[in-house]
N, C-alpha and C positions, 0 to 999 in steps of 0.2 A: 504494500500500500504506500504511496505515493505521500511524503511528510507535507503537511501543512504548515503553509509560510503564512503569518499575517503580514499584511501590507503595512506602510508605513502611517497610509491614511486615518487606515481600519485602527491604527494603535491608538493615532491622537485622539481621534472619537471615544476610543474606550477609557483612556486616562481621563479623562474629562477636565475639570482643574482642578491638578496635581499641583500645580506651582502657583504657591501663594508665597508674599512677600516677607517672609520673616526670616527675622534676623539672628535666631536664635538656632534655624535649622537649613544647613545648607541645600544648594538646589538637587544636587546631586543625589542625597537623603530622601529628600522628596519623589523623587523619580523614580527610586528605588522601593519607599514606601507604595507607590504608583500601583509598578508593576508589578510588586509583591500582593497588594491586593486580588488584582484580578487573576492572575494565578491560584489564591487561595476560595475564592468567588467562583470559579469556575468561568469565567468571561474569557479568559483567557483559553484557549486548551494546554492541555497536557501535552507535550511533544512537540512544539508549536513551533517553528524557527523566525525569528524575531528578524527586522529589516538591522541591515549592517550599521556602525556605530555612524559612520561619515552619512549613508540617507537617513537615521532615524534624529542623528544630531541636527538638519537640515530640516526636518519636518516637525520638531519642536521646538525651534529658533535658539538652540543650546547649543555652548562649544561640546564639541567631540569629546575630550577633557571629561565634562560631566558626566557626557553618558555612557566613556568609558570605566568612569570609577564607579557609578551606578549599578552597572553590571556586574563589574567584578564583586561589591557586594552581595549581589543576588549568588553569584555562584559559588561564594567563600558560604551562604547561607545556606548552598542546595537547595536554590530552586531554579538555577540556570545551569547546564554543563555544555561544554564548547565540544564540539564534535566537527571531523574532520570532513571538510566542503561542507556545514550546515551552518556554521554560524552559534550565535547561541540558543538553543534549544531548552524550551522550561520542561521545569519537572517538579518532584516537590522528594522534602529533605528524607532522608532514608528512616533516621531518627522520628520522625513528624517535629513542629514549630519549636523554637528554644523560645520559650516566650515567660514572664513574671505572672503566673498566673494568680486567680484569688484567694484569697486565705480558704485554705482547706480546700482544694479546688488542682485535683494534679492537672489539669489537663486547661487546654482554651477552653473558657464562656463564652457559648454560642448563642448570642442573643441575634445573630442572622438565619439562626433558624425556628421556623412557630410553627409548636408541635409539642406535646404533651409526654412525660414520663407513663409504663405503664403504673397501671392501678392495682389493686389487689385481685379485681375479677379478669385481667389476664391469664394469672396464673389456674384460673378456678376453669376458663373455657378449657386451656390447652389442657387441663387435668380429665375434663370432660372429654375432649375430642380423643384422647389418649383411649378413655375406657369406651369408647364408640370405633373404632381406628380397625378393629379384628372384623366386625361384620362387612369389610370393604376388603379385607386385602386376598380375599378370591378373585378379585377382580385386577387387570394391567394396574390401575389408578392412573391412565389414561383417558382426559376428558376436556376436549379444547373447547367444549361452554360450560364446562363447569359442573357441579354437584346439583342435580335436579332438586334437590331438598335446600339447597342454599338459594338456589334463584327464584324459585316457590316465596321462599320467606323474604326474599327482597322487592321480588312482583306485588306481594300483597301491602311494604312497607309505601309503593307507588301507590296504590290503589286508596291507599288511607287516607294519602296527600292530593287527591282529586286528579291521579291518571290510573284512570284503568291497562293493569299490565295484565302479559301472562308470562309464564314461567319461560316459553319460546323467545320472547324479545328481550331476555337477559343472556349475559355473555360475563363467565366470569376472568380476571387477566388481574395482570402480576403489580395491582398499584393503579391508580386513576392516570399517570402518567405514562404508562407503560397502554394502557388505553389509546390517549391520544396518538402515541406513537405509532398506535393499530392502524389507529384509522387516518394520520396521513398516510401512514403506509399504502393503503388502499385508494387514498381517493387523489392523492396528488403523484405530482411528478417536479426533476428539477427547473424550476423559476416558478412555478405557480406562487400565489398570491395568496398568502391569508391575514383576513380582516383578525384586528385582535384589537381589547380595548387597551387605554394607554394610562396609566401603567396598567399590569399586566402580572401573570407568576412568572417569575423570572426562567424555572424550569421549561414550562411552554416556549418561550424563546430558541431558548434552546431545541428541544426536540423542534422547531420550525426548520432552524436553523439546521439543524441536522438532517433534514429530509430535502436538504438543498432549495426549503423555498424561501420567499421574502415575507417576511411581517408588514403588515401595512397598518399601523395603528388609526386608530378613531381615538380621541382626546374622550376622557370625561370631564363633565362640565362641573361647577360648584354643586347643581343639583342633583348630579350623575350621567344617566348614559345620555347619550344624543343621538335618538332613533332617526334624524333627519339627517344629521352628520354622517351614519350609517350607512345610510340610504342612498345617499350621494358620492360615498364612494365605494359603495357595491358596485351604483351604478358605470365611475369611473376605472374601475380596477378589474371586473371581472374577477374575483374571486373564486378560489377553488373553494372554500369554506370558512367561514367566521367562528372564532373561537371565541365565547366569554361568559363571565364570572358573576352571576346573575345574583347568588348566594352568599351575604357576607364577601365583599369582595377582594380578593388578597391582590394587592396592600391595602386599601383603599377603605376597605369594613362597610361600605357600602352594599344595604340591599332594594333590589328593584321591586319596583311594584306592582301590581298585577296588570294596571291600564299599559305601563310600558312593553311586559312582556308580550302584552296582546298586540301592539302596535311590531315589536321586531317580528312576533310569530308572520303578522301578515305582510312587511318586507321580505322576510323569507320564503313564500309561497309566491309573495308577485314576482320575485327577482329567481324563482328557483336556486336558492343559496343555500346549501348546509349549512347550519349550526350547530357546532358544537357546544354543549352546555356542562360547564363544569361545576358538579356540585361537591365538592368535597368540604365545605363548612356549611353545609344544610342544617346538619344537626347541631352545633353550637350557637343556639341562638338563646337570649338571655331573657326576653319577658313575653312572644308571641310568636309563635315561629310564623316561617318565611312563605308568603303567595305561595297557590300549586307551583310545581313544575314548569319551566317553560316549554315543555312538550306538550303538557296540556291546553298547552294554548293553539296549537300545531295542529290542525284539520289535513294538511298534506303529509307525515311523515318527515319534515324538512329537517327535524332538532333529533339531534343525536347527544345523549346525556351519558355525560361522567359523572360516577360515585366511589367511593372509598375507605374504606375502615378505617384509615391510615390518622385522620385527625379525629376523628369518632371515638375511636377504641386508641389505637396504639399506631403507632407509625412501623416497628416492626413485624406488625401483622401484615403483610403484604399483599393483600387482597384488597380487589377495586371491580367496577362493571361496567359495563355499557348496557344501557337502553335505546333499544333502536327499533326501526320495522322489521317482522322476521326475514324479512328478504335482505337487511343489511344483514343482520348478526350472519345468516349465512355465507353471505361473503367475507364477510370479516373474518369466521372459521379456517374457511378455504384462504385466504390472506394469512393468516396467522399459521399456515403449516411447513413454511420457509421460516418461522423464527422458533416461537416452540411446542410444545403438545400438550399444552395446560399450566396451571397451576398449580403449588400444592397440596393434598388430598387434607393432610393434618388442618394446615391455615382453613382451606374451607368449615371442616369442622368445628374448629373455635369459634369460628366469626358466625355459620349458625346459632351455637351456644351464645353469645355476644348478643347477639339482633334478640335471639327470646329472653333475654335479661336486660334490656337495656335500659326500660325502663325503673329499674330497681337502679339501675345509677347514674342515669343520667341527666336526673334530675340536680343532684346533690354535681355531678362535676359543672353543670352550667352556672350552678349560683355561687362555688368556687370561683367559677372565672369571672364571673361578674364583680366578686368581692375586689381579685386581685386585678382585673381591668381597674375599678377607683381609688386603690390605693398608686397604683402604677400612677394611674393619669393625675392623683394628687400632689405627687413625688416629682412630672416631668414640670407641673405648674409652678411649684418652687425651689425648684433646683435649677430649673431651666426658665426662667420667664422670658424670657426673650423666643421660645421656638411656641409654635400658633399648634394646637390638634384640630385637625381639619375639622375630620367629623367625631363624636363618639358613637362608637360601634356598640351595635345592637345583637353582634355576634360578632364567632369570627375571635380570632387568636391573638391581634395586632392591632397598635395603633400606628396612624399616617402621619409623620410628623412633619409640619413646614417652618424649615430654618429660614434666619433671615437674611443668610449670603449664604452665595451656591459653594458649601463648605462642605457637602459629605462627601466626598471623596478622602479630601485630606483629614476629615475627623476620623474616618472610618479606617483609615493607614493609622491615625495616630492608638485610636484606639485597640488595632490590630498588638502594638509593641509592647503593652501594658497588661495583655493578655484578656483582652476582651473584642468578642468578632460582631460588627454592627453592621447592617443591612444598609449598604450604600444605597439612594436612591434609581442612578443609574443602572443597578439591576435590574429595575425593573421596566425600565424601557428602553428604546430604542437610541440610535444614534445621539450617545452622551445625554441624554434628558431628562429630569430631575435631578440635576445636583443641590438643587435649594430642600430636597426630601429625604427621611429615613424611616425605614419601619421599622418599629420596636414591638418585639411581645409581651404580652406581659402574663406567660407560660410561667413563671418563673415564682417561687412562693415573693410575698411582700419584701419578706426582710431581705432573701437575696437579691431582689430585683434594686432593689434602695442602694443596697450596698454596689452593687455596680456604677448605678446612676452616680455615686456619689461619686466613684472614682475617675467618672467620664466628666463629670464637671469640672475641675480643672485646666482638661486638657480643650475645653473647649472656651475658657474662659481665657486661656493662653491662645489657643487662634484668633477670637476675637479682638483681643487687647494687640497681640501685634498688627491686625489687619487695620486698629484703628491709630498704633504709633504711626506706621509708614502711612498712610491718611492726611498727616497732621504734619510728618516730612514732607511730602508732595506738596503740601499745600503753602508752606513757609518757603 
């Protein structure tokens, strides 16, 4: 296979701005912090060979000089090695990160990822599917839609929520992610076009990205989506299919509502456009859960819907679905027999056991997250006053934070060093966008999450204070 180069362009776009004025941190530091980011983000890939010092020093208006000391740090860190005809090639450190992590804490605090530790009734499922596990294994445990008994009980969880399923239009696969992946697999090819809202999950980006097509984001507005904005560039782009996040929206915690969904269902049928609908925070909703489905609203089959246990239950449950018409899932099958032959037999059994208990806990983990959602957002209000939360989320894992200078990048490098990993906002969209943004979860019990914040405050009151000495040089 053929090594991927990034271009020199593709780089500046993804540093976005690395280089702020301070005097305390050389530029070359900076650059390094940069591209250690996105290497540790995944923006970057793995194996990636990097443009040469002389064109990369030229396309970020830096002497050579810096961007050769830059690198050398990357690769004294392992996460660049020089390889003969390639240049410098990323990687990541054999070790994993030498980083100052938190008191009692061996490892990086990943507060760039929102997603829940499991609970006590994980261990209780897989103890169940364990004692269920022997009346299956006369069988291959070969099944690429999955356990008829798991997609029964997820058919009738649609049915609850005002879409009539049947156990035929479920399709079980390896993760809600691993879904999407199905289904460009299927329905695209390299350049096609997919509509996605902006921002976005960063992960979809990627598997877009990976299926060699283009993202074309649609903005969301102060009050969310913009079915006309939509509509207007379905109609310019042609679309192979429109991906988005109707449910608690990641980053964003926004959810739609039910006139809106009616209104894209019927763009979707006028325009003949797939939608993909991803619902993986359905169920974390905190005082009324979310509109039907946006397939409910779909008189033509156009909405093709992602589900997953992963933020529900446990993220190492790796079980997720598709809801489609039986005539997709079947091709999705036949699609899915070049990657691989199912899922695992045990995970489906858990996640059974999970769905017929779920209401014995998941009452108590929503009013968890809702306690540690206002202590979180009471903590960013005075510790941080200066950064705005957009909206307060009514579900959903994350808050959307708006800074008041496009500073996450270099916060998110600074806070990388300190041993804590923060959700640039440029993850989450395209071509450099959102640098004034971060998502933060608030996954994390109160006092941990405090004690973090508390340690990110400094480092952000030292960005600020230099960005506003050199301000006041300039200006004298």
């Amino acid at each position: 296979m053929a090594q991927r180069r990034t271009g020199s362009a593709s780089l500046v776009k993804l540093l976005g701005n690395w280089h702020q004025d301070l005097p305390r941190t050389p530029v070359y530091r900076q650059l390094a912090d940069g591209l250690r980011l996105l290497i540790l983000d995944g923006r970057l890939p793995l194996d990636s060979r990097l443009p040469g010092e002389r064109e990369l020093a030229a396309a970020l208006g830096v002497s050579r000089t810096t961007v050769a000391t830059a690198l050398a740090q990357l690769r004294d860190e392992g996460y660049l090695a020089s390889r003969q005809g390639s240049g410098s090639v990323t990687i990541l450190p054999e070790g994993g990160q030498k980083v100052s992590p938190l008191p009692g804490r061996a490892t990086t605090l990943d507060l760039s990822t929102a997603a829940l530790t499991a609970g006590p009734e994980i261990h209780q499922a897989y103890a169940s599917a364990l004692i269920a596990l022997p009346e299956y294994l006369g069988s291959t445990g070969y099944d690429q839609q999955g356990l008829p008994e798991l997609r029964q009980v997820i058919a009738k969880r649609y049915a609850a929520r005002g879409l009539p399923t049947s156990a035929d239009q479920i399709m079980i696969v390896n993760g809600a992610l691993s879904g999407f992946g199905l289904i460009l697999r299927m329905l695209t090819g390299p350049g096609d076009r997919v509509v996605i809202d902006h921002p976005t999950y960063p992960m979809a980006l990627t598997a877009i990205k990976g299926a060699s097509c283009r993202a074309v984001p649609v903005s969301l507005t102060e009050q969310g989506w913009d079915p006309e904005g939509l509509a207007a560039t379905i109609a310019q782009t042609s679309p192979r299919l429109a991906y988005l996040l109707a449910d608690f929206h990641n980053p964003s915690g926004r959810c739609m509502d039910a006139a809106t969904r009616q209104t894209i269902a019927d763009i979707a049928a006028r325009t003949r456009t797939t939608i993909v609908a991803d619902e993986t925070m359905v169920d974390l909703w905190y005082d009324t859960p979310p509109p039907p489905p946006l397939a409910a609203f779909d008189n033509d089959e156009r909405v093709i819907t992602l589900g997953s246990a992963g933020k529900t239950f446990w993220g190492g449950l790796r079980i997720g679905w598709i809801r489609a018409s039986t005539r997709t899932i079947a091709s999705l099958i036949q699609t899915r027999d070049s990657l691989d032959l199912g899922s695992p037999l045990l995970e489906q059994l858990a996640a059974i056991n999970l769905f017929n208990e779920a209401e014995n806990f998941l009452p108590q983990r929503r009013e968890m997250l809702r306690q540690q959602r206002d202590a979180c957002g009471e903590a960013i209000r005075e510790l941080f006053p200066d950064w705005k939360i957009t909206i307060v989320p009514q579900g959903g894992l994350s808050w959307w934070i708006e800074l008041p200078k496009p500073l996450a990048t270099v916060f998110a490098a600074s806070a990388e060093s300190i041993g804590i990993r923060i959700g640039a906002g440029p993850r989450f969209g395209s071509e450099g966008a959102f640098e004034r943004y971060l998502r933060l979860p608030f996954t994390l019990e109160p006092t941990q999450m405090r004690a973090a914040l508390e340690r990110l405050k400094p480092l952000w009151e030292n960005l600020v204070q230099a960005g506003n000495e050199y301000a006041r040089k300039a200006v004298v």
